[in-house]
Each structure stands twice: as structure tokens, then as C-alpha cells.
C-alpha positions in Angstrom: -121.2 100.3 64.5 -119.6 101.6 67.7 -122.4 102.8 70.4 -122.4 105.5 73.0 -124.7 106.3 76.0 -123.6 109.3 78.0 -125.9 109.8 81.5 -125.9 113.2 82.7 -126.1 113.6 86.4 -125.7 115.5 89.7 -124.9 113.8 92.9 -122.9 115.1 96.4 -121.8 111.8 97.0 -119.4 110.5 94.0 -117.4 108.6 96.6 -120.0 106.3 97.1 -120.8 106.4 93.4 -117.4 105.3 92.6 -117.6 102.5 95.5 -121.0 101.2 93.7 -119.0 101.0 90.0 -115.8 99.6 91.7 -118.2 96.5 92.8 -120.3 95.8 90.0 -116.7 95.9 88.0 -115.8 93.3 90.2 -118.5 91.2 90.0 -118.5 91.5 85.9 -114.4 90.7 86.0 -114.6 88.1 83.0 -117.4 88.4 81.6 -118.9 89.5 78.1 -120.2 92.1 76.7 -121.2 95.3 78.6 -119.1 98.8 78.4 -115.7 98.8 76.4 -114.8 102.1 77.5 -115.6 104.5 80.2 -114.9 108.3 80.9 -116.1 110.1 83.9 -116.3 113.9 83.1 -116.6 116.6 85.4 -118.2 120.2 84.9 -115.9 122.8 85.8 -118.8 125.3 85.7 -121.5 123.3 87.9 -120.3 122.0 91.4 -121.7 118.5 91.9 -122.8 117.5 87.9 -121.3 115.2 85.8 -121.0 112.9 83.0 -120.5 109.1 82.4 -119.3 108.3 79.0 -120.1 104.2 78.2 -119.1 102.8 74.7 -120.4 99.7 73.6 -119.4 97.4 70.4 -123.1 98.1 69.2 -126.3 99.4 70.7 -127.9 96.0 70.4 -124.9 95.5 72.8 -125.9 98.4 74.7 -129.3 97.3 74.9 -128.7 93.9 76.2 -126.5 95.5 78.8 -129.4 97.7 79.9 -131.7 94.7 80.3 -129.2 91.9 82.4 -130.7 92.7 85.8 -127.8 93.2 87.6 -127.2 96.3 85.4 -130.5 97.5 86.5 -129.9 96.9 90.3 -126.2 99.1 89.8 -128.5 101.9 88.1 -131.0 101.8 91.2 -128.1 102.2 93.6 -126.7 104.6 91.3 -129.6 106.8 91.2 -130.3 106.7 95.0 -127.1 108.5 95.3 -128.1 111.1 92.5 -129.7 114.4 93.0 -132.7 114.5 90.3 -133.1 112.9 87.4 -130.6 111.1 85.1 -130.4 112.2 81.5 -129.7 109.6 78.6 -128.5 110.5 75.2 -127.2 107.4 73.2 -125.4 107.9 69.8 -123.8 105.8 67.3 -120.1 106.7 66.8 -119.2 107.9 62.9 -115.9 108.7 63.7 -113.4 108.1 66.3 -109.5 108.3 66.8 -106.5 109.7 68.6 -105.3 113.5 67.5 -101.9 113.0 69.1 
């Protein structure tokens, strides 16, 4: 069954957010497992917060992304750059599929 983690977060400095993901992508070009699908979302109601979608092909995927250490070290940057706390909700996708 499909997985999904979306981290709730505020930052000023998306830029260097962005930069952080850009490298890690990089340096995981090739290799398996991890994400299958991203979405960055936005709030239009509260400058500065945001979402990351991440689906995974299970959660025990999921959860043996969250361990690798070099996922860890890209969530340390990631939440230097944050303002607060992170929020995780994880779900397991019953349904899925394009409207149009």
C-alpha cells in the first residue's frame, strides 16, 4: 500500500531550502528507494508556511528512508532553516488518481 508523509513547516528562507533538496537529489541520482513523488505546497493564507508532500511505495519504505543517515543529515539542515517545529502526519493512500 502506497504511503504518505506530509511535514508541515514555516521557514523565511525556502531558497536555501530548495538548494539543500536540490543536493541531496543529486547525491541520491540512481539510487533505490526513498520518495516517489513530491509536491511542495504553499499557504496562501500564512506568509512563510508550507507543506512537503513525500509518497513512498510503502511505509516500511518510508521508514527505511527515515533511518539511512544521510536522510537524517538533509532533515537537520532542513530544520536549521525552519522557523519552529516540524509537523509529521504520515497516511496510507486508499485511493488515488487523476480527475482530468
Amino acid at each position: 500500500m502506497k504511503f504518505v508523509q506530509i511535514v508541515g513547516f514555516e521557514t523565511e528562507r525556502l531558497e536555501e531550502m530548495r538548494q539543500v533538496l536540490e543536493e541531496a537529489g543529486q547525491r541520491n541520482e540512481g539510487r533505490t528507494g526513498g520518495p516517489t513523488y513530491r509536491m511542495l505546497l504553499k499557504d496562501r493564507d500564512h506568509p512563510n508556511r508550507y507543506a512537503a508532500l513525500l509518497e513512498f511505495e510503502s511505509y516500511d519504505e518510508a521508514m527505511r528512508n527515515s533511518d539511512d543517515p544521510e536522510t537524517s543529515r538533509m532533515a537537520e539542515q532542513l530544520g536549521s532553516l525552519c522557523i519552529g517545529e516540524r509537523v509529521y502526519t504520515n497516511y496510507d493512500v486508499l485511493e488515488s488518481g487523476e480527475l482530468k
